[in-house]
N, C-alpha and C positions, 0 to 999 in steps of 0.2 A: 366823519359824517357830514360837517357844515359844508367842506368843499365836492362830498359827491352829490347834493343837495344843489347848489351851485352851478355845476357843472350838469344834472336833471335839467335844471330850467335853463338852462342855454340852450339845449339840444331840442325844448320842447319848444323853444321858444324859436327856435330856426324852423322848425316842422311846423310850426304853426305858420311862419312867414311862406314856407314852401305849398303850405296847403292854399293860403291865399291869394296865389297868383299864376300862373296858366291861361290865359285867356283875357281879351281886350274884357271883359265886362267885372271880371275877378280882379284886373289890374287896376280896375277904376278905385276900389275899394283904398289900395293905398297911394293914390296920385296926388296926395300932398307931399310924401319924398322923391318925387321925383324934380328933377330939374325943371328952371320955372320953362325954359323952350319948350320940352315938351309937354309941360301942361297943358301950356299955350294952343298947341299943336292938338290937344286930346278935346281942347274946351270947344275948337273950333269945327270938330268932327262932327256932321250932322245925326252920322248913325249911333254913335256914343253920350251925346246932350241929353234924352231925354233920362241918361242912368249915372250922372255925374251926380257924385255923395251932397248932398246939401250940407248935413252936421258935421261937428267936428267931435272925435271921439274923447271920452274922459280919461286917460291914462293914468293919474294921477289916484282918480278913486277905484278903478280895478286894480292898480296895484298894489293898492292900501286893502283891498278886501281879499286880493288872492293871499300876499304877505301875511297878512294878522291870519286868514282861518289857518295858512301855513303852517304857524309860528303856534299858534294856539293847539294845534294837531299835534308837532311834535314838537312840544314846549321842555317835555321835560330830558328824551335824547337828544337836544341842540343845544340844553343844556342854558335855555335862555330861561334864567330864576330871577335878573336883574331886568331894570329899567336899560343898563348900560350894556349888559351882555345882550339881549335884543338887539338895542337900536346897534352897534356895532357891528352885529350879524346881519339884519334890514340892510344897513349903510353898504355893508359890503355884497352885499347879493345885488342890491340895486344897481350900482358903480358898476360890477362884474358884469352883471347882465348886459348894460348900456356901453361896454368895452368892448362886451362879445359882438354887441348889433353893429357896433361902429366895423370894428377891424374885421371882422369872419361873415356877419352877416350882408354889412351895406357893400363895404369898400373889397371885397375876395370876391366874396356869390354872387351877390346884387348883380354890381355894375358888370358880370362877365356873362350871366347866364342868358339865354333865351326868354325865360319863365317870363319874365317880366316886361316885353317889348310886346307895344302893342302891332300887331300884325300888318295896321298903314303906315308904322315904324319900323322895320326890321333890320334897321342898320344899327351897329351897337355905338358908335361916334356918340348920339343924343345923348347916350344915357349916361354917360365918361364923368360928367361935372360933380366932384363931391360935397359941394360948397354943402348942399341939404342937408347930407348926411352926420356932415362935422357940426352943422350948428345945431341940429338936434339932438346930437351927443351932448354938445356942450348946456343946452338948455336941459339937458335930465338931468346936471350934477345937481344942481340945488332941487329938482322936483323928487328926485331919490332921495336925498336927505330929508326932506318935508317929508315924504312916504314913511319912512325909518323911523322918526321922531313920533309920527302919527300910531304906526304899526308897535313902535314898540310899546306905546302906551297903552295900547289895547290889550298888548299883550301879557305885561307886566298886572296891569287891574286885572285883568279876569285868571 
């Protein structure tokens, strides 16, 4: 059950990246992984400035309240009764999930598909660079675990 649970949020978790992107105004939405050139390139678009994201999203605390209602929902077939048997299951969903965005998501889909070029970009060269993608893999190892540790605590008390 934990790894078709696992392998649920990977799937919903691509459909979700596929839902939000299609279109220069929809691709604005995640134009912090993109490469810094075509940031560069997007920031300087007259017809795109005035819909250029200002915030920066909280990942850390959506993932810590998807997690715990998760975990809390189905606490008792995941079979998470411990403080340790949670955070280990968190850890590993987290890690999983951030594996799957790395290699299936960023580096296979991403940088191949159309969905995500904005339209006074159509050349796919830009979008090649995976530098973004790798460091924000590597910046979710310790934000997963911080999630995991948080989540399982929540889950463990209630």
């Amino acid at each position: 059950m934990k790894y078709i649970t696992i392998l649920v949020f990977c799937f919903f978790y691509w459909g979700m990246c596929v839902l939000g992107t299609g279109g220069d105004r929809k691709n604005l939405l995640g134009l912090r992984s993109y490469p810094e050139d075509v940031q560069r390139i997007v920031r300087q678009c007259p017809e795109l400035s005035p819909y250029l994201p200002k915030e920066k999203s909280l990942p850390a605390l959506l993932f810590t309240v998807v997690f715990s209602v998760h975990g809390l929902v189905f606490k008792t077939v995941l079979g998470l009764t411990s403080y340790r048997a949670a955070f280990f299951y968190f850890l590993a969903l987290g890690e999983g999930l951030g594996l799957f965005d790395l290699v299936v998501i960023d580096l296979l889909w991403w940088r191949n598909t159309k969905r995500i070029r904005f339209s006074f970009l159509p050349e796919k060269a830009p979008y090649q660079d995976p530098q973004k993608h790798i460091s924000s893999f590597v910046r979710g190892i310790p934000l997963f675990a911080a999630v995991a540790a948080i989540s399982a605590g929540i889950v463990s008390i209630l």
